[in-house]
C-alpha positions as CSV (number, residue, x, y, z in Angstrom):
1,X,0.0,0.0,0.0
2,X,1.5,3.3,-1.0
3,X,-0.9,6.3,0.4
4,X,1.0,9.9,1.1
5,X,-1.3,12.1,2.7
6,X,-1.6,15.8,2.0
7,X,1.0,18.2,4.5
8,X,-2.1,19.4,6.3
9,X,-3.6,15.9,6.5
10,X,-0.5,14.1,7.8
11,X,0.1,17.0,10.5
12,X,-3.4,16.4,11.3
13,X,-2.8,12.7,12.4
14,X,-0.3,13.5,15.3
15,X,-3.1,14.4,17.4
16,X,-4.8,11.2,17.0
17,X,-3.8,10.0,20.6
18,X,-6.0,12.6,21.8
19,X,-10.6,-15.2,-0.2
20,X,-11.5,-13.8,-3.3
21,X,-15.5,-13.6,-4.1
22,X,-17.7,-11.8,-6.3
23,X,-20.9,-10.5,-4.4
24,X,-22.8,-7.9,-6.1
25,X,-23.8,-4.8,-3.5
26,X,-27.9,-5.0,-3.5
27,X,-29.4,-3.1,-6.1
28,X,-31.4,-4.6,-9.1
29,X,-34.6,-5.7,-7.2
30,X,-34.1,-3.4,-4.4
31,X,-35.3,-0.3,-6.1
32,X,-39.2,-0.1,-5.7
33,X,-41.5,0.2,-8.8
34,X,-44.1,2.6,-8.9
35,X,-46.5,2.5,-5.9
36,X,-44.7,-0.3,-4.3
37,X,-45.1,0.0,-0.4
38,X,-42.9,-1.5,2.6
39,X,-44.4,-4.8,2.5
40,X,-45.2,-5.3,-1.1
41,X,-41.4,-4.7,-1.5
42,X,-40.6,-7.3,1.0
43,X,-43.1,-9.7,-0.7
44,X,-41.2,-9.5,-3.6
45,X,-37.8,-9.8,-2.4
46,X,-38.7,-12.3,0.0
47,X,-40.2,-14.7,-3.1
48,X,-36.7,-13.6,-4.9
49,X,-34.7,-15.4,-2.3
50,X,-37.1,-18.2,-1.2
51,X,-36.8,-19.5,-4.7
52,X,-32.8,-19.7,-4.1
53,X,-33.7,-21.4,-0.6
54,X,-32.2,-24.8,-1.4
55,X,-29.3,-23.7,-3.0
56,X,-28.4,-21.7,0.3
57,X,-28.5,-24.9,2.5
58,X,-26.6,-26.4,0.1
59,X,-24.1,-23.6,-0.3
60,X,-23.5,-22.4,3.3
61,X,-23.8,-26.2,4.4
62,X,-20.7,-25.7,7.0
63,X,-20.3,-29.5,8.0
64,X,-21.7,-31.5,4.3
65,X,-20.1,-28.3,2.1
66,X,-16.2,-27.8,2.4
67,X,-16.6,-25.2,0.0
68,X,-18.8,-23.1,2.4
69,X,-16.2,-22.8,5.3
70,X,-14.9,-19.8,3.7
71,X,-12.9,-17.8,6.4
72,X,-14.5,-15.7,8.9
73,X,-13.2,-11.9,7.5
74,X,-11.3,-10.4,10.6
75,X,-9.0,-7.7,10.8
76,X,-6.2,-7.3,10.2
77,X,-6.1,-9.7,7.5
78,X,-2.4,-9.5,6.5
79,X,-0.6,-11.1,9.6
80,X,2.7,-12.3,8.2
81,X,3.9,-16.0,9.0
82,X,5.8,-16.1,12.4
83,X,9.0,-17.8,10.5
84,X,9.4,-14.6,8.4
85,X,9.7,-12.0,11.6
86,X,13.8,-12.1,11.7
87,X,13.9,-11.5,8.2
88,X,11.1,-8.8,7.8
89,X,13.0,-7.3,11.0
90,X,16.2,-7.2,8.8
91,X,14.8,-5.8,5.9
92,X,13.0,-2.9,7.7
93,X,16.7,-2.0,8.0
94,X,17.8,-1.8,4.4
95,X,14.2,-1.3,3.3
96,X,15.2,1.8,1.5
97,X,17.5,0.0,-0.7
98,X,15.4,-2.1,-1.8
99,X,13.9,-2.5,-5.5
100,X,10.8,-2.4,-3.7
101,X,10.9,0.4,-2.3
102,X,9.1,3.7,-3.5
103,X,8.0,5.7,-1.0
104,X,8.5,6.1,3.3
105,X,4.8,5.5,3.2
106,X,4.8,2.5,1.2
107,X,7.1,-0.4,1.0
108,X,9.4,0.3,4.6
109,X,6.0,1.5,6.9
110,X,3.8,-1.6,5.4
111,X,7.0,-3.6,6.7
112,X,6.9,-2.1,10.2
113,X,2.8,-2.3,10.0
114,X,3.0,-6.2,9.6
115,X,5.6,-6.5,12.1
116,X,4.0,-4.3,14.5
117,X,0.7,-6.5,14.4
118,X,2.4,-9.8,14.5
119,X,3.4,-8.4,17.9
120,X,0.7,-6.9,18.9
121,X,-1.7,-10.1,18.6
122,X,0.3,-13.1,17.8
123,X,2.9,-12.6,20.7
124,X,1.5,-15.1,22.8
125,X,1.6,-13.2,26.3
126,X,5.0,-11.7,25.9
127,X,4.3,-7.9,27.1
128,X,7.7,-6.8,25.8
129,X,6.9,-7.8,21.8
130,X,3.2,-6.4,23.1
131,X,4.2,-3.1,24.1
132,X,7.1,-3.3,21.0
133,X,4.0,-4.0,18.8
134,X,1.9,-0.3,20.5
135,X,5.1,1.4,20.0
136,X,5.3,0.7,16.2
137,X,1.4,1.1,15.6
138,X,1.4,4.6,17.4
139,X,4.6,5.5,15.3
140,X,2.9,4.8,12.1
141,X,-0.5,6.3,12.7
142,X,0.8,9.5,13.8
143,X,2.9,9.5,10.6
144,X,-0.3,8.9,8.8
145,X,-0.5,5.2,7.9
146,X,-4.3,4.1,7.4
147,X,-4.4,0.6,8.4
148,X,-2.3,1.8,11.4
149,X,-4.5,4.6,12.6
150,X,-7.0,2.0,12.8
151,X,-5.0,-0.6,14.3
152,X,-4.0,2.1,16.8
153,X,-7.7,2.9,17.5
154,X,-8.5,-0.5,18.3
155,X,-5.8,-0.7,20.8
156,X,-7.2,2.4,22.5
157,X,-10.7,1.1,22.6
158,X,-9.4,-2.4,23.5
159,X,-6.0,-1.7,26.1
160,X,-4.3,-3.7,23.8
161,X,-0.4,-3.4,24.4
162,X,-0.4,-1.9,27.9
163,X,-2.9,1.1,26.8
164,X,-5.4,1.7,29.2
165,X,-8.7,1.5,27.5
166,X,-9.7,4.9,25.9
167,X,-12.9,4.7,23.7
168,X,-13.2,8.5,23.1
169,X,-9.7,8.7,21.2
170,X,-10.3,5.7,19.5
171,X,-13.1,7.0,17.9
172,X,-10.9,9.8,17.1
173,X,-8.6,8.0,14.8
174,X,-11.3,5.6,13.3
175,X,-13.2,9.3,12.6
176,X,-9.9,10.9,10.9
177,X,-8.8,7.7,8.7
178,X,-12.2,7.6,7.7
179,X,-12.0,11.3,6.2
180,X,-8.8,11.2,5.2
181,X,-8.7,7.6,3.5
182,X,-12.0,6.0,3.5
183,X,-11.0,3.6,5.4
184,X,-13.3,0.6,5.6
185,X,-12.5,-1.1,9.3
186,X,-12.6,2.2,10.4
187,X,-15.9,2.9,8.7
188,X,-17.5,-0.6,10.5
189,X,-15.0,0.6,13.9
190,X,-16.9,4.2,13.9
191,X,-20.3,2.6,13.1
192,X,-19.9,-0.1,16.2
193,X,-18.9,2.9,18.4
194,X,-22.0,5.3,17.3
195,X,-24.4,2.2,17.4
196,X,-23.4,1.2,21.2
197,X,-22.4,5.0,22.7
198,X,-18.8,3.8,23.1
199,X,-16.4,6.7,23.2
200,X,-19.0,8.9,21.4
201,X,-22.9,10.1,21.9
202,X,-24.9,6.9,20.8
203,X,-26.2,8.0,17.5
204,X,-27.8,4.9,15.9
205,X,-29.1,6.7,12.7
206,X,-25.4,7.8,11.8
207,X,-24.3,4.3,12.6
208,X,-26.4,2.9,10.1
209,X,-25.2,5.2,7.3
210,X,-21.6,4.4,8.4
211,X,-22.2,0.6,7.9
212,X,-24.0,1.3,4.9
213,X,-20.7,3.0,3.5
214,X,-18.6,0.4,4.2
215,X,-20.9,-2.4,2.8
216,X,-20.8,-0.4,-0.2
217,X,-17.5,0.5,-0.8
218,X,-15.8,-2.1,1.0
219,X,-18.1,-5.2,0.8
220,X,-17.1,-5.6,4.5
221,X,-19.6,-8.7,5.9
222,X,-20.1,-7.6,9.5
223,X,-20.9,-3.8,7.8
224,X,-23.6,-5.4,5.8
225,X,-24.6,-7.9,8.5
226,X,-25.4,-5.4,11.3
227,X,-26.8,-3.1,8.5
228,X,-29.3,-6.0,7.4
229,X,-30.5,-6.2,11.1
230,X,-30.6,-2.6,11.3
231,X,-33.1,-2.6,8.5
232,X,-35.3,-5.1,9.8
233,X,-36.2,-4.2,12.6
234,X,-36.0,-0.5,12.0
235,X,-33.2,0.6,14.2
236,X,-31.7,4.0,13.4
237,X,-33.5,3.7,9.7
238,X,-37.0,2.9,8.8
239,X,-38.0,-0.4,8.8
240,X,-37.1,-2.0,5.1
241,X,-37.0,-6.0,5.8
242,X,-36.9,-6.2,1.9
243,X,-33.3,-4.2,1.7
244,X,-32.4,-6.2,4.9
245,X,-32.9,-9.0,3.6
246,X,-30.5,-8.1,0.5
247,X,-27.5,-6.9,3.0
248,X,-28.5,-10.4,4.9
249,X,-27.9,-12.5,1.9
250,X,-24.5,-10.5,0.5
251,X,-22.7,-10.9,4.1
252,X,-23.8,-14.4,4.0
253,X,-22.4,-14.6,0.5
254,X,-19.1,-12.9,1.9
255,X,-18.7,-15.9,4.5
256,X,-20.4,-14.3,7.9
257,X,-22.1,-17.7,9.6
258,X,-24.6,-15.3,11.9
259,X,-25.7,-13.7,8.6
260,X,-26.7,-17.0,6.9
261,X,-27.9,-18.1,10.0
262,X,-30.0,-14.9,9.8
263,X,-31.4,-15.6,6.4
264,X,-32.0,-18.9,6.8
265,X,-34.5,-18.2,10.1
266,X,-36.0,-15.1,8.0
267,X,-36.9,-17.4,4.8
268,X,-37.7,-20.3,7.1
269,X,-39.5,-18.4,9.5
270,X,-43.4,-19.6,9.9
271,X,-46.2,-17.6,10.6
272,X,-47.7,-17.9,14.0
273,X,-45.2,-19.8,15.7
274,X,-43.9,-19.1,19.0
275,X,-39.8,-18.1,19.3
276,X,-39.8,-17.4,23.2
277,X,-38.1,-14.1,23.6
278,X,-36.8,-14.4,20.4
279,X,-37.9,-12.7,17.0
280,X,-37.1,-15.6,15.1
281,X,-35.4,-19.0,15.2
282,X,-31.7,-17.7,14.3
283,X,-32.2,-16.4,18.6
284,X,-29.8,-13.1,17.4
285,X,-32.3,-10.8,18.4
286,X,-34.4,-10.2,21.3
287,X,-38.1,-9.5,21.2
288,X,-39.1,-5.7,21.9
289,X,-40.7,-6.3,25.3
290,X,-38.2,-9.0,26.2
291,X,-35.9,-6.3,27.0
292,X,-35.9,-3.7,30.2
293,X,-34.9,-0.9,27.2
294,X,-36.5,-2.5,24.5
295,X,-35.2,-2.7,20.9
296,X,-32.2,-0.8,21.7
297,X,-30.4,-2.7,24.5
298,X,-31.1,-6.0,22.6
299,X,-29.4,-4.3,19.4
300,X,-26.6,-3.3,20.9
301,X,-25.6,-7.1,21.8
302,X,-25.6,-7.8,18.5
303,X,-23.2,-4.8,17.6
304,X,-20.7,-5.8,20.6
305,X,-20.8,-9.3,20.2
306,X,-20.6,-10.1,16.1
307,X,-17.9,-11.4,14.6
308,X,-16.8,-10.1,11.2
């Protein structure tokens, strides 16, 4: 990755402490013809994917279908192997004479990124590599490097590497890698934090466009996931379970198991039946007067808890 912020843009980031698959983004039968209300939309959609019902058991089949384990997308994805530390550690050194090299914010700082992370969550309990690791992350995002803003911001949110846990200036870098980069962890990062109140006001209506963008632009599963649920049971948006259903299916398609189990309870769902305190069979989401708070507390397990 070679990115070179603007001056003003990198000076801005020193403050910050304060498998391949095609899967089309929903569109085609999202849009509603003429005169086409809430429910006759859903009707529609809900036909659309019914009709595809089989093939979904058979293609997200996790113990019958090898080809479904696809892996669970978390982040970061680019942990190097452990065997190739020493020499990534020697090559940081003589980075800059190498024919890869470009830029200081390319080829040496994606070295020191990778490193940095292998330390940071791969060193087994060794606090030294750990707070080696926050050292190296903090470098790079205050020099501007987008994966590592990010990485750093999880680390403040989390205490990883020695940090004591800081949600507000977490959401601080996840907010400025978003505007300067478009950065799509920090995108889903900033949407988790606005959906649950951590480190910022709760503001579930700008969480749900924040997941939205990076669905969109980054076909990122858990974005799409929590945006389906958002839709269908109308928090911080109107309630569209047609367009849920569509986010639903494409994070399924991307690999996320609590999305096709999702789908699955939605198109196997059966009117009349009882599911307890639960909306539906998947059990991911409580019922409305289950809750002491309602809708809202019951949501926000779902934002803290998915995997993506």
């Amino acid at each position: 990755m070679s990115i070179i912020p603007t001056e003003a843009a990198a000076a801005a980031v020193t403050s910050c402490e304060e498998a391949p698959l095609t899967v089309g983004v929903p569109h085609t039968i999202s849009h509603l013809p003429p005169n086409e209300n809430e429910e006759a939309k859903y009707q529609r959609i809900l036909a659309h994917h019914l009709s595809h019902l089989e093939s979904y058991k058979r293609k997200w089949d996790w113990v019958n279908n090898p080809t479904s384990r696809l892996p669970t997308i978390s982040w970061p994805t680019n942990f190097p192997n452990p065997a190739d530390i020493p020499a990534m550690v020697t090559d940081v050194k003589y980075c800059r004479h190498s024919p890869n090299y470009r830029d200081v914010y390319g080829y040496c700082d994606d070295l020191r990124y990778r490193i940095a992370i292998h330390f940071l969550f791969m060193s087994d309990g060794n606090e030294e590599e750990r707070s080696k690791g926050l050292m190296l992350v903090k470098d790079l995002a205050e020099r501007g490097h987008p994966d590592a803003m990010c990485c750093y911001g999880v680390c403040l949110n989390d205490g990883h590497g020695g940090n004591d846990p800081n949600p507000k200036q977490a959401v601080v870098c996840w907010r400025r890698c978003v505007d300067m980069y478009n950065h799509v962890q920090s995108m889903y990062e900033l949407g988790v934090a606005l959906y649950t109140g951590e480190g910022v006001v709760e503001d579930e209506v700008a969480a749900v466009k924040m997941f939205e963008r990076a669905a969109v632009e980054g076909k990122h599963s858990g974005a799409a996931y929590i945006l389906g649920d958002c839709l269908l049971d109308g928090v911080g948006a109107d309630v569209d379970r047609g367009q849920a259903l569509e986010w639903l299916v494409m994070a399924a398609e991307l690999g996320h198991r609590g999305a096709r189990s999702r789908v699955l309870a939605v198109l196997e769902k059966k009117e009349g039946e009882d599911y307890g305190r639960f909306t539906d069979a998947s059990r991911q989401t409580l019922k409305v007067d289950a809750s002491s708070d309602g809708d809202k507390s019951s949501k926000k397990v779902d934002a803290a808890d998915v995997v993506v």
